[in-house]
N, C-alpha and C positions, 0 to 999 in steps of 0.2 A: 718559607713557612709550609708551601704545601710539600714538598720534598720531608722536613719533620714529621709532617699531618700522617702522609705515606710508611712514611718509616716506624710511626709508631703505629700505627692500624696495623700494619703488618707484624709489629712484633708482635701484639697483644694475641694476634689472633696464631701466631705460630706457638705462642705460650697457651694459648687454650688447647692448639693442636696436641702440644707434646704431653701435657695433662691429661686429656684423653689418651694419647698411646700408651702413656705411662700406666694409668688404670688398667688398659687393654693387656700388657704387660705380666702387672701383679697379679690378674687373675688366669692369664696361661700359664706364667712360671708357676705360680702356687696350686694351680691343678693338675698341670702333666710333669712339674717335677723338672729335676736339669735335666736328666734323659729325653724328654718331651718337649720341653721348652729347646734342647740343641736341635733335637727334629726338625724340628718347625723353622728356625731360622735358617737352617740349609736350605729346606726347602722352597722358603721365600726369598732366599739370596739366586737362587738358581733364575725365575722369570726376569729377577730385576737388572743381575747379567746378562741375559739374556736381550732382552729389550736396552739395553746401556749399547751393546753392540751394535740391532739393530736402528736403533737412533741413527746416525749417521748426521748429526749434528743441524735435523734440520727445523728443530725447536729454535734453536740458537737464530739461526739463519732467518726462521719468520718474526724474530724482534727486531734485526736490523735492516732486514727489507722493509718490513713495514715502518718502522719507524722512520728509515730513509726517503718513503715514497718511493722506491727501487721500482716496488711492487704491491698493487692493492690489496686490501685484505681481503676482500672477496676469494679473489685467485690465490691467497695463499689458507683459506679459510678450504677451498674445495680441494686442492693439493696435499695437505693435512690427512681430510677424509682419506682420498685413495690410498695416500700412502702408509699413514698409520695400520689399517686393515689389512693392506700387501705385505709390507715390511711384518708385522707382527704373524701374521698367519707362518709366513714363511721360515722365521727363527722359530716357532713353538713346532713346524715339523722337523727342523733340522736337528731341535735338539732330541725329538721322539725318536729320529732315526739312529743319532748316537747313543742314545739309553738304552735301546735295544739290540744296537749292534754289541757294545761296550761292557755293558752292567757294569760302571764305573763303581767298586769297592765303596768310595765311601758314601754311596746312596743303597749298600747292600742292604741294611737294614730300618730302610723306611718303605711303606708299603706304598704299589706303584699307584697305585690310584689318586693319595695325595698328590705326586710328584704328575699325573697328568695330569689334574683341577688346576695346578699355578700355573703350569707351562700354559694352560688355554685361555690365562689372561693376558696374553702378551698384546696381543693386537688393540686390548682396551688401554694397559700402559699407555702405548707409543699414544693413543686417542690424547689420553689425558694430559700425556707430556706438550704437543704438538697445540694443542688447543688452550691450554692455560699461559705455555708463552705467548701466543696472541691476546689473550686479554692483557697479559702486564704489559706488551707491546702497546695495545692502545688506553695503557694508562687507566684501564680500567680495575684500579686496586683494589675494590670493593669486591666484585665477580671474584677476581683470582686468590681474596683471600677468606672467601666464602669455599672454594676449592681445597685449599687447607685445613680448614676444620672437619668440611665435613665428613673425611673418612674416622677421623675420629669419633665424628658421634656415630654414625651407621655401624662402625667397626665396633664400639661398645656397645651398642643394639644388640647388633649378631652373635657376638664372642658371649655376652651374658645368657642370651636366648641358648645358643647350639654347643656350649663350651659347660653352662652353671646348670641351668634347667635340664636340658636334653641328653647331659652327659655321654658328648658325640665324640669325647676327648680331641687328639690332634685333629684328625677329621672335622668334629667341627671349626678347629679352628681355624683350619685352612680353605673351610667352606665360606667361612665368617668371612675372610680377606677377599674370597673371591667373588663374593656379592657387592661387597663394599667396590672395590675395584670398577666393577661393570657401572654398577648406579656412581660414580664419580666423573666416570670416565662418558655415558651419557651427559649426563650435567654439565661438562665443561665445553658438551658441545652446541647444545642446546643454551647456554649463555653466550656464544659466542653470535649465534642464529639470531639471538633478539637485536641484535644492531647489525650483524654483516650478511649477506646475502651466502647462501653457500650453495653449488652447484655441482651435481653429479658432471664432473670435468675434469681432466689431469693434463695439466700442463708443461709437458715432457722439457722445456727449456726452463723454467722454473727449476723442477725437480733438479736440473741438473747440475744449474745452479747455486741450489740449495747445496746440495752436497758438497756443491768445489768450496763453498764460504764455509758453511758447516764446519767439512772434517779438519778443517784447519782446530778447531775448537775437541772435535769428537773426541779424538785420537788422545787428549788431556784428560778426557770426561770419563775415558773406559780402562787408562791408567789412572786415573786418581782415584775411581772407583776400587782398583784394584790392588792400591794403595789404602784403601779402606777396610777391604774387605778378605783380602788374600789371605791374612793369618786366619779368619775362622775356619777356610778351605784348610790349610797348613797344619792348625791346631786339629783337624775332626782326621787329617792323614797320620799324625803322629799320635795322636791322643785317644780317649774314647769321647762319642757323644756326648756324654753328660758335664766334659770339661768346655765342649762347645757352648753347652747352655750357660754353664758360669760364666765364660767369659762375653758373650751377646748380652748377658744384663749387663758386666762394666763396659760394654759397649755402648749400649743405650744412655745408662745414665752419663757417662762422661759426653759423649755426643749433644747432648740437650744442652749445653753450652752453645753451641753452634746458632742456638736458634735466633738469637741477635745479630748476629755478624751474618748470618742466612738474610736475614730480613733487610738489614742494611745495605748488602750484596745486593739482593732484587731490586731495590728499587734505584742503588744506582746504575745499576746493566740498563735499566729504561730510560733511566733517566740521562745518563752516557753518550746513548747510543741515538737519541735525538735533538741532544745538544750540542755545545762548542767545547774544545777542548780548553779554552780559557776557563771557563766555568769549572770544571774537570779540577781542572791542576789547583783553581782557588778550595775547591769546598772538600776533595778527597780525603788531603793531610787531615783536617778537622777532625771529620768523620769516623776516619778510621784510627785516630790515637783514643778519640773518648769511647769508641765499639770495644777499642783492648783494654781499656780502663775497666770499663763495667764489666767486661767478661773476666777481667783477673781477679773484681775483688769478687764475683759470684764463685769463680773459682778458689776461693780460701777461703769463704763460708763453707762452699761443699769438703775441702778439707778436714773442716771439725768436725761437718755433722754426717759422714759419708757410713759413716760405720752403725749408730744410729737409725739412720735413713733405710738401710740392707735391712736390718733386724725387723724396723717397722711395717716396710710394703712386704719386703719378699718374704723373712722368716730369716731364721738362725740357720737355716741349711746351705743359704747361698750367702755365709759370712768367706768363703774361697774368693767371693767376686773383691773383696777389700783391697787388695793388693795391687790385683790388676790392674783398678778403677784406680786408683792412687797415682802407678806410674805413668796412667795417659792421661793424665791431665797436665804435664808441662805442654805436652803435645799440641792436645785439643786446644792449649790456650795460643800457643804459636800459630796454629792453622786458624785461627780465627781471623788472624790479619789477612789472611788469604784469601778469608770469605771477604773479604770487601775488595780489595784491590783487584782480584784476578777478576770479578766479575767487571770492575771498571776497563780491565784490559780490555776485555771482551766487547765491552759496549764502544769502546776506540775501534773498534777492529782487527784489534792484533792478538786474536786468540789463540796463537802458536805460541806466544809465551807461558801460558800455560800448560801447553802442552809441551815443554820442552823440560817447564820444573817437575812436571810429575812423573816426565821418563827418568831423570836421573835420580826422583826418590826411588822409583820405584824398584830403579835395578840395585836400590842398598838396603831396600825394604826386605827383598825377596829372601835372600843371602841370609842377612840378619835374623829372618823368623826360619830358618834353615837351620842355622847356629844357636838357636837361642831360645829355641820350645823345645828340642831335646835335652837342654840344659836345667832349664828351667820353668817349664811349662806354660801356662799362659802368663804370668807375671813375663817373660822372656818375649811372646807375641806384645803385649803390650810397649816394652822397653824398646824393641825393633819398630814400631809402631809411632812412639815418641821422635825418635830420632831421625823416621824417614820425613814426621810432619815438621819437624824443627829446618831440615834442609829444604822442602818444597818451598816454606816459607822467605828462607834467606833469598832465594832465588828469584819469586815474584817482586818481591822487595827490591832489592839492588833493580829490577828492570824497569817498575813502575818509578822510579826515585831517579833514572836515567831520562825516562820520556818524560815526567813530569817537569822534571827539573825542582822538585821540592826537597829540602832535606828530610834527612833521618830524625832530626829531632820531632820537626814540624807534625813528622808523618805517625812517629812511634812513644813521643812522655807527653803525657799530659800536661797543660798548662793553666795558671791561677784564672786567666778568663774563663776558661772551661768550666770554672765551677760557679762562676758569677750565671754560665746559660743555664746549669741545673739547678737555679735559685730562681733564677727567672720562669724557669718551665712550672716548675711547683709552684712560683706565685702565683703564675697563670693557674693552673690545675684546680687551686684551692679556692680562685674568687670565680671561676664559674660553680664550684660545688657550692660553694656559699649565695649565688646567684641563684640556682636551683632552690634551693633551702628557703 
């Protein structure tokens, strides 16, 4: 029960999250335009690569020490500090050194100012990343899904202040993120302070540790990213900017799928990673056939009303995103299984299988938006896109179905109990609202 309790707090509040983004969204597309709106997403895919690399997987690493007792949270609470602030300091100069040595083409035309405001939130990323897997480490799902919302409401704060009123254009928008960003990334550590002790301290065998467990998982984490995100680098090299920004919104909206299978993912990595693998292999299959139920049939509603929905938030100008949005979603629906299982890998401890499925999507990822955005422009990025999350997913699958020992059926069709528990959830739901009443 408390595993549901978890799992629905979580979703609810990453559905307020992506509501709020969403908003945050329609009003930078709809003010700076696809030219503007492609801006802006380079420029904030740049810190967030940036910080993916520096990570070094030791977010990962402080859920299953702590949850193992390996290591107490204290000592992984003051490790965090130093190393967030080092780590991050240090990629936001390496990447100033190559922006200046380089003047990499396709940042020729965005003004450098933006592009150093992101790069100088790196060191608060890694804070927020490093400190909110601690709170889901100790279970504290409330803190970490308070962490979730809140850049959305601060981020609609700012972007409506420095974006609507101040008309700072992309500048503010990118100011807007970088405010948001610091006050998050404060807050995540400052929740973690009200229960665990944290000490100006770095504990060199820790860290080191960290790292050997970690990058076993990293190495998965900055390929799949890359598997994410490669085509809009791909697309803004072959294409002009403003094809960037069309396809970042059917990126957006087809991604918001995710946000279930996200949620359900988190809490079983915690919940995984301080349990028994009995428990594991009973309750996954469940989990993760009714996570791709709900996320298929959300995805054939967005099917009818996708075209609709572009006119309504964005406007008739970014009707180009229909197409795109169209083809990832066989995708996004595939990699949804992956949001739960790979994060159960992980919480077992074998988070090289992850990273083993996302090297070989990614080397047919690469090839494919190579072949197939000069053919077809970003409809093509999208297609390559489908196909490399259709094979990450075959791969987790066949491995989790190996170690579990569960079938394919078990793990991937829904079953008629299944729908007796969303009769029961809703009974439940309606007689405490009638209890209130």
């Amino acid at each position: 029960m408390n595993l549901l309790k978890n799992t629905l707090a979580t979703f609810v509040s990453q559905i307020i999250a992506v509501i709020l983004s969403i908003f945050i969204s329609i009003i930078i597309a709809r003010t700076l335009g696809p030219t503007g709106q492609g801006s802006y997403a380079i420029i904030l895919l740049i810190p967030t690569l940036l910080t993916l690399l520096a990570n070094m997987g030791i977010g990962i690493a402080n859920i299953y020490f702590g949850g193992q007792k390996i290591y107490s949270w204290a000592d992984l609470a003051s490790n965090s500090l130093f190393s967030g602030i080092v780590l991050g300091i240090i990629s936001a100069l390496a990447f100033v050194a190559y922006y200046l040595s380089f003047q990499p083409s396709f940042l020729s035309t965005i003004v450098a100012l933006n592009i150093v405001i992101a790069v100088a939130a790196a060191p608060f990323i890694l804070l927020k990343n490093y400190f909110s897997y601690i709170l889901l480490g100790q279970q504290n799902i409330m803190q970490y899904n308070t962490l979730q919302i809140g850049p959305g409401l601060i981020g609609l704060v700012t972007v409506i202040f420095l974006v609507l009123v101040f008309s700072y254009g992309l500048f503010g928008a990118v100011l807007a993120w970088f405010i948001t960003t610091i006050i998050i990334s404060i807050a995540s550590i400052l929740l973690v302070w009200k229960r665990t002790e944290i000490k100006i301290s770095f504990n060199l065998r820790l860290f080191k540790e960290s790292i050997q467990f970690g990058v076993k998982g990293y190495f998965g984490n900055v390929i799949q990213f890359l598997n994410y995100r490669v085509d809009l680098l791909i697309v803004a090299y072959f294409m002009s900017i403003s094809f960037v920004g069309y396809y970042s919104i059917a990126v957006v909206m087809a991604e918001a799928l995710w946000y279930l299978p996200s949620a359900v993912g988190t809490i079983i990595l915690a919940k995984t990673s301080s349990g028994s693998s009995d428990e594991a292999n009973r309750m996954t299959p469940q989990i993760c056939r009714n996570t791709l139920f709900i996320t298929l049939v959300v995805a054939i509603i967005l099917l009818g009303l996708s075209r609709y929905l572009i006119i309504l938030f964005y406007g008739s100008t970014y009707l180009p995103v229909l197409t795109p949005f169209l083809v990832l979603l066989p995708g996004v629906v595939a990699l949804s299984i992956c949001k739960v299982l790979s994060n159960e890998l992980i919480g077992r401890g074998k988070p090289i299988i992850n990273t083993i499925a996302a090297a070989i999507s990614l080397s047919i990822n690469v090839p494919l938006n190579i072949l197939f955005i000069p053919m077809w422009g970003i409809v093509g990025a999208a297609f390559a896109s489908t196909i490399s999350y259709s094979i990450t997913s075959i791969v987790v699958i066949t491995a989790f179905l190996k170690i579990s020992r569960a079938s394919i059926r078990d793990t991937l069709f829904i079953k008629k109990e299944d729908f007796q528990l969303y009769k029961n959830i809703l009974l439940g739901l309606r007689n405490k609202i009638m209890e209130k009443i």
